[in-house]
Legacy VTK file of the C-alpha trace (Angstrom):
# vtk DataFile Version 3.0
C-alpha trace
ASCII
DATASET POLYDATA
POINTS 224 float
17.792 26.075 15.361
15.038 27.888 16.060
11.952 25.751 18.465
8.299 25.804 17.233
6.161 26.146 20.402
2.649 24.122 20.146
0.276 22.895 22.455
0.548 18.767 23.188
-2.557 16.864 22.607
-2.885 13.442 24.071
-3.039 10.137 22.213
-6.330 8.020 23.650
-5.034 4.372 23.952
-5.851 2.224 21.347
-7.223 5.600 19.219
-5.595 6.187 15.226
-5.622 9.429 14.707
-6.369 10.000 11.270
-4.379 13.222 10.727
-6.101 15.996 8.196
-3.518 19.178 7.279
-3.026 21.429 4.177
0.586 22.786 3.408
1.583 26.694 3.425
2.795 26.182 -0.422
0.748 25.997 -3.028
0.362 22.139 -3.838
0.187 21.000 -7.192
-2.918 19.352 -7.060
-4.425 22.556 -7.339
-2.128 23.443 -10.179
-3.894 23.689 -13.836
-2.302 20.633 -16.405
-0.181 23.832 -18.017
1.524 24.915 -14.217
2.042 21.123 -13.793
3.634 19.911 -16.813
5.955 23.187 -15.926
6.609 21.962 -12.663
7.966 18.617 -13.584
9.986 19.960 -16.125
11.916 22.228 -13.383
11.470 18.875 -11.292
13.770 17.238 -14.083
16.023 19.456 -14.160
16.312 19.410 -10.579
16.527 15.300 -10.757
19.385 16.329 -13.154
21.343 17.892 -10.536
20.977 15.967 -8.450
22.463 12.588 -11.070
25.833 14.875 -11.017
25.636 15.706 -7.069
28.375 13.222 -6.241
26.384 12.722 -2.488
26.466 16.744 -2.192
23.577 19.079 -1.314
21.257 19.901 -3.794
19.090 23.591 -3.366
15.566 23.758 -3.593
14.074 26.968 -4.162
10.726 26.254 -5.489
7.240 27.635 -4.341
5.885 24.117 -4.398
6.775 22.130 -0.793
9.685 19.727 -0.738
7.357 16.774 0.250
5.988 17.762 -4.129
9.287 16.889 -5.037
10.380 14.041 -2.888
7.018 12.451 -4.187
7.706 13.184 -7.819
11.232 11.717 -7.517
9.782 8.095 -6.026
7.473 7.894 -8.819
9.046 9.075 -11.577
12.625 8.103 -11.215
14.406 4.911 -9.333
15.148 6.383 -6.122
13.866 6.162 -2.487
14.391 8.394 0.147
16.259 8.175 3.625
15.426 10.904 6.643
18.478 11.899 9.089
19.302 14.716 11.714
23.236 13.527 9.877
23.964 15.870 7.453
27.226 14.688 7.009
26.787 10.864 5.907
28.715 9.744 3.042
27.348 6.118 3.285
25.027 4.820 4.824
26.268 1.067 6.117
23.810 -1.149 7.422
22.369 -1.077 10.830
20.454 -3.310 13.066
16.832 -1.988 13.440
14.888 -2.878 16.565
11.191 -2.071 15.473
9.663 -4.261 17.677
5.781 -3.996 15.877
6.755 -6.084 12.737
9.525 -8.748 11.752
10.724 -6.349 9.010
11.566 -3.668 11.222
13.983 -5.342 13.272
16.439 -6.451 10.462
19.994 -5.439 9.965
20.420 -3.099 7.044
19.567 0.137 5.434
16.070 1.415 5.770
14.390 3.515 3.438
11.179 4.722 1.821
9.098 5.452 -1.213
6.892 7.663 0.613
7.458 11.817 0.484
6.560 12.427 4.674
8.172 9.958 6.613
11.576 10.886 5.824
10.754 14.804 6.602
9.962 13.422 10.614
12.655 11.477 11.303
15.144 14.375 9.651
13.691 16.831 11.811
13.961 15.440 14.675
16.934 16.762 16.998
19.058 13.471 18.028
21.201 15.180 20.626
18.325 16.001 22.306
15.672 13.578 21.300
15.193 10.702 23.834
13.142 7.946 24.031
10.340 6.555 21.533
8.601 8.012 18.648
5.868 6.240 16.173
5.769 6.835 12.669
3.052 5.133 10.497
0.986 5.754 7.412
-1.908 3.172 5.838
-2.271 3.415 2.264
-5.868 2.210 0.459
-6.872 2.538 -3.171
-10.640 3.134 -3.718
-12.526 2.296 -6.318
-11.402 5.362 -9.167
-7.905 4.012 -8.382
-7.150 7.133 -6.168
-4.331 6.253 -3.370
-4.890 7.904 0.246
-2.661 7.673 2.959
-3.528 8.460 6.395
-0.808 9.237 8.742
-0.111 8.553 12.721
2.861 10.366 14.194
3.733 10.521 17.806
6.473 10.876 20.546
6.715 10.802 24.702
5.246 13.200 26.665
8.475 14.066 27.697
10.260 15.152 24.313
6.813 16.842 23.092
7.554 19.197 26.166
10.919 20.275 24.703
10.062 20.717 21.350
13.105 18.195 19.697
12.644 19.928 15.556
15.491 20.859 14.082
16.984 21.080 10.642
18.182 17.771 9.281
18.183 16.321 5.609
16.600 14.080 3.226
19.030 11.901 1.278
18.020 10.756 -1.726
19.123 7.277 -2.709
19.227 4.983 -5.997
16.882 1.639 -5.703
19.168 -0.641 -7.124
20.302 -2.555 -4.153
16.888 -2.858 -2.212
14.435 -4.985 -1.756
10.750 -3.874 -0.886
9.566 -5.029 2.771
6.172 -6.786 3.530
4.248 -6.297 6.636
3.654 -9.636 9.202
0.658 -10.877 6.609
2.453 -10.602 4.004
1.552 -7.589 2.538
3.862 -4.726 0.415
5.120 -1.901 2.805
6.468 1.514 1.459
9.623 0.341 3.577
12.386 -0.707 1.687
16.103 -2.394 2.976
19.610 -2.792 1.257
21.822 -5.128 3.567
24.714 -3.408 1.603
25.828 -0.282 1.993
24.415 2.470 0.014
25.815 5.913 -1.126
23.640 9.002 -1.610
23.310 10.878 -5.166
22.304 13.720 -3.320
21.022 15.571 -0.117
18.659 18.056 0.669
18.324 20.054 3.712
14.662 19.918 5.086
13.426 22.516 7.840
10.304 21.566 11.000
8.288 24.072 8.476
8.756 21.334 5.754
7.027 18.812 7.990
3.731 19.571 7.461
1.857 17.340 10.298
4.182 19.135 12.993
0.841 20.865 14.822
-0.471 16.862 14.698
2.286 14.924 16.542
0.240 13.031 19.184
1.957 12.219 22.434
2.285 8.639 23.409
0.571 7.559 26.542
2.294 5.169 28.944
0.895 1.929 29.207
LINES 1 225
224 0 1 2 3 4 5 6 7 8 9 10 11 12 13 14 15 16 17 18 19 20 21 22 23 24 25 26 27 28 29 30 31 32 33 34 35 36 37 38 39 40 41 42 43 44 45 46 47 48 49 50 51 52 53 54 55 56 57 58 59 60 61 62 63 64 65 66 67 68 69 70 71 72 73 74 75 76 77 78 79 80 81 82 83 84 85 86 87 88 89 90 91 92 93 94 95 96 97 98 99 100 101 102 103 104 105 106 107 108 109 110 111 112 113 114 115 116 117 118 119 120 121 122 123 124 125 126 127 128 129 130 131 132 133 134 135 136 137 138 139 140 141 142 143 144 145 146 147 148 149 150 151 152 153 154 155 156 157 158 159 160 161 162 163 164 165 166 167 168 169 170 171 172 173 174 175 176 177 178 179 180 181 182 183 184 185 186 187 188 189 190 191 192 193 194 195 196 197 198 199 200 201 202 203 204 205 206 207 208 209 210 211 212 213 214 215 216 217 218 219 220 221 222 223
C-alpha cells in the first residue's frame, strides 16, 4: 500500500482538538432533495446487495464518499459497523477490550458502532506495523433545531505518526440483533455498541487512507 506523507502536529496536554475537514466527494448535504432521494435509492439497492453478500465484499463505486453510505446504512437499516486491517474475518468472536478511560471499554465481547468515521480509522490503520496507542473519540450534542454535531479527536504516538501506519483495510457491516448499546461512566448512551456472542458479517467493504477523511488531522499523543 501506498504511504501518505504529512507533516505531524503536536497534541497540547489536556487540549481537544475540535477537528474541522471537508471531503474530496461531493457530500450529499449539498445535494438538491431530487439528487438525494436518487442517492438513497442506489443506497438501497446497494443495502440489497449487500442482504445476499453471504459475509463477501460488496463494491462501491459511487461519487458520494463511503463514510455517505456507512451513515445512511446506521440510520436507515438495523446494522452497525465494525473497522479492521482483517479482511479475511468470517466471525467475529468476542474479545476482551482493555480501554482503560471507561468501564465499557474494557469488557469482553464484540465492539461496534453506529457512527460512519470511527470504523474508517481503525480499518486503516496497518496492524503489522502499527505499535503502541492510538485515541479515537467523537462528542455528539443536539442544539436547539434538533441538528446533531459531532466533533472528533483522533490521535496516535509520535512514533507511528513518523512511519505513516495507513493502509487499506475494511469496514464490515454487521446486523444489530445481538447487541446491546453501551453507556459512558455517568450513565449516558455511547455510539459504542457490544454483542458478547459472536457475530457474522452480511457484508464487507474495502475502505482506502483517502476514505478517512480527518487523515491530515491525526494529532500525536504527547507523553505524560
Amino acid at each position: 500500500a501506498s504511504v501518505m506523507k504529512l507533516a505531524p502536529r503536536v497534541l497540547p496536554r489536556g487540549f481537544n482538538f475540535v477537528i474541522i475537514s471537508t471531503m474530496s466527494k461531493e457530500k450529499l448535504e449539498n445535494f438538491s432533495d431530487t439528487q438525494k432521494s436518487e442517492q438513497y435509492s442506489v443506497f438501497e439497492s446497494l443495502f440489497s446487495k449487500i442482504l445476499n453478500a453471504e459475509g463477501d465484499f460488496i463494491e462501491y463505486r459511487e461519487d458520494v464518499p463511503k463514510e455517505e453510505f456507512f451513515d445512511y446504512l446506521v440510520r436507515e437499516k438495523k446494522v452497525l459497523l465494525h473497522g479492521s486491517n482483517d479482511q479475511h474475518i468470517q466471525e467475529l468472536k468476542p474479545r476482551q477490550a482493555n480501554c482503560r478511560s471507561k468501564k465499557f471499554g474494557n469488557m469482553r465481547g464484540v465492539y461496534a458502532t453506529n457512527d460512519p468515521v470511527l470504523p474508517i480509522f481503525h480499518a486503516v490503520i496497518d496492524k503489522g506495523r502499527f505499535k503502541g496507542a492510538s485515541v479515537s473519540a467523537v462528542d455528539t450534542e443536539t442544539d436547539e433545531s434538533g441538528t446533531v454535531q459531532k466533533q472528533y479527536r483522533f490521535k496516535v504516538n509520535k512514533e507511528m505518526w513518523e512511519i505513516q501506519p495507513w493502509s487499506e483495510g475494511v469496514v464490515y457491516i454487521l446486523p444489530k440483533e445481538s447487541f446491546e448499546q453501551g453507556i459512558d461512566d455517568d450513565g449516558e448512551p455511547v455510539e459504542e455498541w457490544i454483542s458478547k456472542t459472536p457475530v457474522k458479517p452480511l457484508a464487507k467493504l474495502k475502505v482506502l487512507p483517502a476514505d478517512f477523511r480527518f487523515l491530515k488531522d491525526i494529532e500525536i499523543i504527547e507523553k505524560e
